[in-house]
N, C-alpha and C positions, 0 to 999 in steps of 0.2 A: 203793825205786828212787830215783836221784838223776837230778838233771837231766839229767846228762852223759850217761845211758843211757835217756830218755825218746824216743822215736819223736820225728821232726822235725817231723810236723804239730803233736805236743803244745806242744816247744819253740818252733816260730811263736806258738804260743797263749797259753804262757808271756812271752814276749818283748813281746808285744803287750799284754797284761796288766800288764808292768812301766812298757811305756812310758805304757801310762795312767794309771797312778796315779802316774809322776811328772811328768805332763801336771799333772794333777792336784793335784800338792801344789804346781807352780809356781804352777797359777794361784791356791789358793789364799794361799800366799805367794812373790808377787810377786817376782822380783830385782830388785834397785835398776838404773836404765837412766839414762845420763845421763852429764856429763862436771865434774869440779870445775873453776868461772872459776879460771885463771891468776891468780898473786899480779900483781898490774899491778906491785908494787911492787919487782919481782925487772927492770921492765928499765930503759931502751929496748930497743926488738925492733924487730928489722933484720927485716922478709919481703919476700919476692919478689912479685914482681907479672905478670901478663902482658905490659901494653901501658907499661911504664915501667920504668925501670933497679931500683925497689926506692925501698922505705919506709922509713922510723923511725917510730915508735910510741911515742910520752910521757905519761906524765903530767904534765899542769897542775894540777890538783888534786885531791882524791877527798875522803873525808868524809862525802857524803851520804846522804839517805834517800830513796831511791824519786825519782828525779831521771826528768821527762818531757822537761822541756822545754829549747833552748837558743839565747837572742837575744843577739849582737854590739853592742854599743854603740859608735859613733864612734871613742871614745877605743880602744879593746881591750880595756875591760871587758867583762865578761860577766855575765848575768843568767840564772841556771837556776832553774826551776819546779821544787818537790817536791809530791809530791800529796799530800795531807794534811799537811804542814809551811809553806810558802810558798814565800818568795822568795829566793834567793841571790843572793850579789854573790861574784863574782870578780874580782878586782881585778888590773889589768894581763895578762889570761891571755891575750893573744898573743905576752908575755915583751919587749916595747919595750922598757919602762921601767926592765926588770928587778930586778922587785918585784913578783912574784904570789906572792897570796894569796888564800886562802878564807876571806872576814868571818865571823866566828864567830854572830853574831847575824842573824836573817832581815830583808830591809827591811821596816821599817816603811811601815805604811798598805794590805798588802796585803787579801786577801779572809779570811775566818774560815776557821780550818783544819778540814777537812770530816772527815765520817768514812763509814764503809762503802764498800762499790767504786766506785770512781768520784768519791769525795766529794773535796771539795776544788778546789785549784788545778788549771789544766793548763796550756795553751799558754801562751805570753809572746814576743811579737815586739815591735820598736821599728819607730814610724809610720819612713816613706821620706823625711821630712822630719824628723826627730827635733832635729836641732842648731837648727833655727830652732823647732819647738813643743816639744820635751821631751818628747813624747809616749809612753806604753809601755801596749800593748795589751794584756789577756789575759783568759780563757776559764775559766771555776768552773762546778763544781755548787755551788748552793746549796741547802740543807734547806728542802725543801717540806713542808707540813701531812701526816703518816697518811694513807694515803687510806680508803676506806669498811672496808677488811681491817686495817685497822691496822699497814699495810707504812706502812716507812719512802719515802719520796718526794725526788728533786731535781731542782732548774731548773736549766739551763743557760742560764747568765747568761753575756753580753760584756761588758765596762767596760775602760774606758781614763782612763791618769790620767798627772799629768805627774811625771817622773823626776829629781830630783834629790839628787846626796851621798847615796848610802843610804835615800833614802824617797822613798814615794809620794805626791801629794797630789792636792786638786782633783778623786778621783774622779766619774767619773759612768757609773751604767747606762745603758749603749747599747739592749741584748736580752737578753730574760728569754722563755725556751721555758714549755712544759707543764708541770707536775709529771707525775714518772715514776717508775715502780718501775726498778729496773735500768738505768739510763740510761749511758752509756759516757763516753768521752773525746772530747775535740775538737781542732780545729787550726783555726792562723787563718795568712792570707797575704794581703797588698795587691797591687792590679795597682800593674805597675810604675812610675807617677806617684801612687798613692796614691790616688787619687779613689775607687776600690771597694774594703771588705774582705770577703773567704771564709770562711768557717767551716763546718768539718767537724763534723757532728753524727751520733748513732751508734744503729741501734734492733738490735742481736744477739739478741733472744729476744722478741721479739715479731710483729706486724703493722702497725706505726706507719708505719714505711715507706713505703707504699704510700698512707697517710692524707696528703692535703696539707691537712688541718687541723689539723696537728700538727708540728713542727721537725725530730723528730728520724726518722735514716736516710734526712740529708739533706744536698745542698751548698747553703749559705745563700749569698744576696748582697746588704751594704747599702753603702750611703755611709758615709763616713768617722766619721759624727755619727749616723750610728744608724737613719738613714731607710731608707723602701723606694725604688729604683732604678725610676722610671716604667716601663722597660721588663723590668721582669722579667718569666719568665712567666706568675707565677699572681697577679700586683700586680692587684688591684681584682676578683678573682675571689669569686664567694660563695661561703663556707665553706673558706676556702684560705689559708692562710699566705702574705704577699705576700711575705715576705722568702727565700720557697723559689725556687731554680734550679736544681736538680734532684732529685730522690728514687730509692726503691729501694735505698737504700747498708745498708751489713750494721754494719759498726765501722770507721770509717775515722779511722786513727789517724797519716797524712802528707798533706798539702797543701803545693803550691809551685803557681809562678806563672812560667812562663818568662819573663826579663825585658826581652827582645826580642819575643815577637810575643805577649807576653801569654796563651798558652795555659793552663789550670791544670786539672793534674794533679792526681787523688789516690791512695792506698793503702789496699784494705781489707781487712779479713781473710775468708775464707772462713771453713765452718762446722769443716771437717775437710782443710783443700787447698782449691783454689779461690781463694785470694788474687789481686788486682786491683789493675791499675795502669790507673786509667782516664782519659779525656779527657773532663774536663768541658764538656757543650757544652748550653747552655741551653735547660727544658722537658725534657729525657729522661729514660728511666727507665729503671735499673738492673739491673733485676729480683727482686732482695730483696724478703720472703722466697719467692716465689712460682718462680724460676729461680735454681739455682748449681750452679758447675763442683764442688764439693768434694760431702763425704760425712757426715751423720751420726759423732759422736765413737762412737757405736756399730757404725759401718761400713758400710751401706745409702747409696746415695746420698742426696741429700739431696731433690733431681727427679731426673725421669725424663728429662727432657732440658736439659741447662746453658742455652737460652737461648730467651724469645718471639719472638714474631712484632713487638711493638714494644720489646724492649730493646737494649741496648748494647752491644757485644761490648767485653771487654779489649783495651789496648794491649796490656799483658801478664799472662801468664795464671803462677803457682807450684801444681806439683803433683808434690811435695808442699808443706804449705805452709812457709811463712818466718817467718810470723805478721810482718809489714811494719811499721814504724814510720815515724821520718822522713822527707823528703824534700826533695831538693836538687840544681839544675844548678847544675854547675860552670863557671866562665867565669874563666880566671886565665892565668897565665903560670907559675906553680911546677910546674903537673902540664900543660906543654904537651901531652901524648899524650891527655891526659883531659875537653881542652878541648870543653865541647858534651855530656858525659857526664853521664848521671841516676845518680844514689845512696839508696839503700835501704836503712835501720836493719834486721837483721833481730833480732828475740826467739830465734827457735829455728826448727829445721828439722827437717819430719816429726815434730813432737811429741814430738821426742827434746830434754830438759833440756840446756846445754851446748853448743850449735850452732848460737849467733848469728853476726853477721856482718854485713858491710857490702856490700850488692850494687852492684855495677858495672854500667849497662846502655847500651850504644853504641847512639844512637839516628841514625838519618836525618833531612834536616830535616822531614819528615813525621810525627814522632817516631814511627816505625817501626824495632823492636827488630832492632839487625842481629846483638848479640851480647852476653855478659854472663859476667860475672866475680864471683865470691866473695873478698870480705878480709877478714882480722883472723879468720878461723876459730880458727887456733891459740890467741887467747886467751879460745877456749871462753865468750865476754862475751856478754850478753845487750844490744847496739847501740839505744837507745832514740829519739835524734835525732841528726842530722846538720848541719851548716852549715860552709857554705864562710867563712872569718873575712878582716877586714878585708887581712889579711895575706899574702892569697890561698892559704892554707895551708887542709886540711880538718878537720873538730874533728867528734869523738862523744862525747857520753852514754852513759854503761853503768848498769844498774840490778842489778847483782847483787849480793850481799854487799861486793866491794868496788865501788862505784859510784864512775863518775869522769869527771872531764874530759879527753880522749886527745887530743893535735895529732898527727894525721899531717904528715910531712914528704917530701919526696924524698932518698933516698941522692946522695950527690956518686956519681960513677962511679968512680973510688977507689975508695969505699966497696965495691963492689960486685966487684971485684978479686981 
């Protein structure tokens, strides 16, 4: 007897049969999910926008390896962090001079080139005062000793050194964290007269967090020169890290500093969703690991309810996540509609490969999210940092196979015809 002439209970049973065993062979071989990055090299790419006539999309340079970070120099040079490589110079890449290029060689004098996750270089910003000190700040793991398991270890070291012609000099360590198995990336940002720098530090798989004798899954804050800030919260505490002003953070991989009322913001990632945009306000806690809005990468919440009785709720809350990077207000005249507007590196969306992006968020001056917009989707780019450039034009990092330096511009309205 064939199928075709099998009683329909049998055929439900048959049916249901087939679909599990190719339930079955999906899962055990997998389909590929995800989007190929866009050749960057195929444009400029005109998109549409919400709250503005329409973009151009360039490239100023590309070339690199695993590109984190990205500081404006005075001139329009540009300086990009690679993480396990160093430091890059861009040379003229707000197109003045017109003469960009990407120096072939890394500057000199930077930190030793790391290795394992997280090893290496990260941040890199220039002090608020750079043209009178030469100063260029930035952010390493450095290779700490095996610990008792014979795990590989590293610090999270600050140093700042002065900047000139393609090299570093006159280094000196600022801050050296714990030695850590797994320790994440960081970010740094001065208030806007320079007198204090931030730094993001990251604890994703542990319980460090919530230790204030220890840096990291934390927002730091010292003086310019490396000191503890008399009024921090846990300054002069026993058994406390003086240089901590808040904890509980998960991986916070954006930090800014409003440069008006001085507020500072940062980005972190949930465990599975849950991503955070929060308002740094000193002494608080986060609730890492102990409360998050996401889920277990195996699907279970991660708590049982997103937030304590003394944590911090989000400015703003991704679910799904973004996986968040950069971060940056904008305050210019090329993107008048945009003026007063937060921006968000995104990795990927919902854990889908292929679906970065640069998030729009319209805040109040309360910075209370009134609404929010996704860019640069279509070139399926994994958005790593953001900054707004001397030129008042806004500039991203991408890290994907083709990793690059991208100026957004504004379309003339012509253009847009």
């Amino acid at each position: 007897m064939t199928d075709s002439f099998a009683p329909s209970s049998t055929k439900r049973r048959l049916a249901l049969s087939a679909l599990l065993l190719a339930s079955a062979s999906a899962s055990a071989q997998p389909a590929r999910i995800g989007f190929e990055p866009v050749d960057l090299g195929t444009g400029p790419f005109e998109l549409a926008t919400a709250e503005q006539a329409g973009i151009r999309v360039e490239v100023v340079a590309s070339g690199f390896g695993r590109p984190f970070s990205l500081a404006f120099l005075p001139s329009g040079d540009a300086l990009i962090s690679e993480r396990g490589v160093g430091l890059r110079l861009v040379e003229d890449a707000t197109g003045v001079r017109g003469r960009t290029r990407l120096v072939g060689a890394p500057v000199s004098g930077g930190p030793p080139r790391g290795a394992g996750r997280g090893g290496g270089l990260h941040d890199v910003v220039v002090h608020p005062d750079f043209e009178r000190n030469g100063y260029v700040y930035y952010t390493y793991n450095a290779a700490g000793q095996p610990n008792a398991g014979g795990q590989a270890t590293s610090i999270l070291t600050l140093a700042r050194a002065r900047y000139t012609d393609g090299a570093l000099s006159d280094t000196e360590v600022l801050f050296e964290g714990e030695a850590l198995v797994n320790s994440s990336g960081s970010r740094i940002a001065f208030a806007p007269r320079g007198g204090y720098v931030y730094v993001t530090t990251g604890a994703p798989f542990g319980d460090e967090a919530q230790d204030p004798g220890n840096v990291y899954g934390k927002v730091l804050r010292l003086t310019a020169d490396g000191g503890i800030p008399a009024d921090n919260p846990f300054a002069g505490q026993a058994g406390a890290r003086g240089e901590i002003y808040t904890l509980g953070h998960r991986d916070q991989l954006g930090l800014t500093v409003h440069p008006e009322s001085g507020a500072v913001l940062a980005v972190e990632h949930g465990p599975n969703g849950g991503d955070e945009l929060n308002l740094i306000r000193p002494g608080r806690n986060y609730g890492w690991p102990e409360y998050s809005f996401g889920r277990t990468y195996e699907g279970p919440r991660h708590s049982e309810i997103p937030l304590g009785p003394d944590t911090e709720q989000p400015l703003v809350l991704w679910l799904p996540s973004i996986g968040p990077t950069g971060l940056a207000f904008y305050f210019g005249d090329r993107f008048p509609e945009w003026n007063g507007n937060l921006f968000v590196g995104s990795a990927r969306r919902g854990e889908i490969p292929g679906t970065g992006s640069l998030e729009r968020i319209v805040v109040n001056e309360n910075l209370e999210e009134l609404r929010r917009e996704s860019l640069l989707g279509p070139l399926h780019a994994r958005v790593r940092d953001v900054r707004q450039g001397p030129d008042g034009l806004l500039y991203v990092i991408t890290d994907d196979a083709g990793a690059a330096l991208l100026r957004i511009s504004p379309l003339d309205e012509e253009d847009t015809q």
